[in-house]
Every structure is written in structure tokens, then in C-alpha cells.
C-alpha positions in Angstrom: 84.7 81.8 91.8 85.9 85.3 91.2 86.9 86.6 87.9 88.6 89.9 87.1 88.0 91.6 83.6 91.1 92.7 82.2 91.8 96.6 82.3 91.3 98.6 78.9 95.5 99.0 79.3 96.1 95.0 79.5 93.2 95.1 76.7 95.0 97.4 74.3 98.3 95.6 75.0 97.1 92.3 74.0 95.2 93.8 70.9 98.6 95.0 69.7 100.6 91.8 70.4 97.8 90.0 68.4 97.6 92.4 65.2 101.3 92.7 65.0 101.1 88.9 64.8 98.8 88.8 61.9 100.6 91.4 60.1 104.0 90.0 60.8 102.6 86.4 59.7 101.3 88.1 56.4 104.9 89.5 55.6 105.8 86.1 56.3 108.6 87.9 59.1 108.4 84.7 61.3 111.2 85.6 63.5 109.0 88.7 64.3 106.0 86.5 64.8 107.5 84.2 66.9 109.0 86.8 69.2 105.5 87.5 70.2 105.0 84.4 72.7 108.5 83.0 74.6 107.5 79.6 74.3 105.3 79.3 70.5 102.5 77.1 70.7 99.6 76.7 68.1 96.4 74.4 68.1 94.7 73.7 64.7 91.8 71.9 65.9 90.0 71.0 62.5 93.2 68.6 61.8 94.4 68.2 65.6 97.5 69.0 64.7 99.8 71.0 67.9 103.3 72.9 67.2 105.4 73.4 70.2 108.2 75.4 70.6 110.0 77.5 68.1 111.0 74.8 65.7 108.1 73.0 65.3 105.9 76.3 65.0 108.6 77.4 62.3 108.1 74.5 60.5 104.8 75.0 60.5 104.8 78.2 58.5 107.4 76.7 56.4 104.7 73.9 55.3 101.7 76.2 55.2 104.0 78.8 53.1 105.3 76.4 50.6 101.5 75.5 50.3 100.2 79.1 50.2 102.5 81.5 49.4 100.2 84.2 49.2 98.4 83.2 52.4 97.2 85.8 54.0 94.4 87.1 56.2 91.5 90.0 56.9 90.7 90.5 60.4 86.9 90.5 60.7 86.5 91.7 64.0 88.2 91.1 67.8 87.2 90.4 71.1 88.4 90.6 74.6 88.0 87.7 77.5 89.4 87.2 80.5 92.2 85.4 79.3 92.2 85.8 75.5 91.5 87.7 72.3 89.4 86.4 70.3 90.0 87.0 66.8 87.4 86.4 63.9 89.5 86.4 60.4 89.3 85.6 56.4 92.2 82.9 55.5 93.2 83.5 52.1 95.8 81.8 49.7 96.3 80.1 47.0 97.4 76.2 46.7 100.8 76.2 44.6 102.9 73.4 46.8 102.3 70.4 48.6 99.3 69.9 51.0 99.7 66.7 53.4 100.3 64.5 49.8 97.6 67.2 47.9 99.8 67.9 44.7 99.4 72.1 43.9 95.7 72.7 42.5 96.4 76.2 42.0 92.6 77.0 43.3 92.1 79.9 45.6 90.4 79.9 48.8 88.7 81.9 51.4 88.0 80.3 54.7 86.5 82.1 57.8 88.2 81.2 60.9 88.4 81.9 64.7 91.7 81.8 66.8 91.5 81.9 70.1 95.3 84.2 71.1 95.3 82.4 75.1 97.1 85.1 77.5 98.6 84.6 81.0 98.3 88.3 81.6 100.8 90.5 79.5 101.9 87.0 77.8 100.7 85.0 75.0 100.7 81.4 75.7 99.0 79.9 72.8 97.3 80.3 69.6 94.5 78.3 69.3 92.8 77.7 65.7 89.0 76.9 64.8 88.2 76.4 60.9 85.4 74.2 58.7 88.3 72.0 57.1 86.0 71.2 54.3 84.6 74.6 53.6 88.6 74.9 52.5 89.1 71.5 50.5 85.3 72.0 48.8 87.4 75.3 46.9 90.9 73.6 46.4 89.1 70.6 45.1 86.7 71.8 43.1 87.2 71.0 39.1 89.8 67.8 40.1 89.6 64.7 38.6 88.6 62.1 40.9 91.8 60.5 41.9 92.9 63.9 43.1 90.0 64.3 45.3 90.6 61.3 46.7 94.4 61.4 47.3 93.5 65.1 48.9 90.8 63.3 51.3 93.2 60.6 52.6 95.6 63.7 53.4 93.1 65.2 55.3 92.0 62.3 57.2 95.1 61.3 57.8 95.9 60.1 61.7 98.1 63.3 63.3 98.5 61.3 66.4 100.1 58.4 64.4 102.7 61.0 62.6 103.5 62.9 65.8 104.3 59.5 67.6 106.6 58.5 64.7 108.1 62.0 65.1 108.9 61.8 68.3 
């Protein structure tokens, strides 16, 4: 099998489709963000949760925002592949809405993360999400009362395949 390493032109192309994403997703300008793939597509592996198509990604940043207004993130460091940019990051925000039944704790976090931004040369195809799900609830729980932390869990744990079949 032959592979071909992308030129430092394709490189530096994809590098600026991905960090206008993050800084568009930061100013929360999602009609900016989405114009950087023509057919949206995200993967959040920890929860298995997949958004397809401009609706469903948008209401994914809906949720997330009503969640985490401030979220935001700090790109650690990138790297090229054959096919993708591989993007190292800091997630940031702060729980003020509704988390998957989670009532707003008002607790901070800071999460490192790993997205995978899948390319079919010049175009992105996919965003693909790696995070430690519990590095994330350990700081939004921390302090609750029991009940909470409990309520929060079965949110967590919840069956996505279960809520995606009832969706459809």
C-alpha cells in the first residue's frame, strides 16, 4: 500500500480551516463554523454520541452552549497525517444550564481532549472527539450532594443509541 504525505501547501491549508474552526466555535459564530465542512459531521466518542448534517450539528452547539456558555478552548499543539489534523486542546467552561438531566452546578472545568479534523484532501469530512468523560464530571460534581451526583451519572450513562432510535 502506497501512501502519499500531504504537501506543506495542503498542510497549511488544513491548519487554517481547523484553527478558524476553533476560533469561530469560541465566538460561538456557528454559521461560520459550519461553513467549514459541506456536509457537518462530529463524533464524541466518550458519550457515542454522532451529529450529522447541519441541523443536528447546530443543535449540538445549541445544547453544549446553553450548558457552557463560556466554553471555550486552548489549542495545545497540532499535527499533520495523511488524512487529518490532529488537534491536542484545553476544554473549558463553566456548567450554568442543563447537562443530559444534570441541573447547572456552576463548577468550572478544564478537560484535555484530542479531535481528530478527518480530511478528504482540501475537505473536511468529520470532526472526531476523544475526552476522559469522568475527568469532566469528577470537577462539575465535585461539592454536590449525593442525589445530584447520582442524577448526573445516570445522564452520563445514559443509552445514546436508545435516544437516537426514538429520534429518528
Amino acid at each position: 500500500m502506497t501512501t502519499t504525505t500531504p504537501g506543506a501547501d495542503l498542510r497549511t491549508l488544513r491548519e487554517r480551516v481547523v484553527r478558524d474552526h476553533f476560533a469561530d466555535e469560541i465566538r460561538q459564530d456557528f454559521d461560520a463554523v459550519l461553513s467549514t465542512f459541506p456536509h457537518p459531521h462530529y463524533e464524541l466518542i466518550a458519550s457515542g454520541a454522532v451529529f450529522d448534517g447541519n441541523d443536528d450539528v447546530r443543535k449540538y452547539y445549541t445544547q453544549s452552549r446553553v450548558a457552557f456558555p463560556d466554553q471555550r478552548s486552548e489549542i495545545i499543539q497540532l499535527r499533520h497525517t495523511d488524512d487529518a489534523v490532529i488537534v491536542e486542546f484545553w476544554l473549558l467552561g463553566t456548567h450554568r444550564g442543563n447537562l443530559n438531566g444534570l441541573p447547572p452546578t456552576g463548577r468550572p472545568f478544564r478537560c484535555r481532549m484530542i479531535a481528530l479534523f478527518l480530511f478528504e484532501g482540501e475537505t473536511l469530512t468529520c470532526e472526531r472527539i476523544y475526552y476522559d468523560s469522568l475527568t469532566m464530571m469528577q470537577q462539575l460534581l465535585a461539592g454536590l450532594p449525593a442525589g445530584q451526583k447520582a442524577q448526573a451519572l445516570a445522564g452520563l450513562l445514559r443509552d445514546t443509541t436508545a435516544d437516537q432510535a426514538a429520534a429518528a
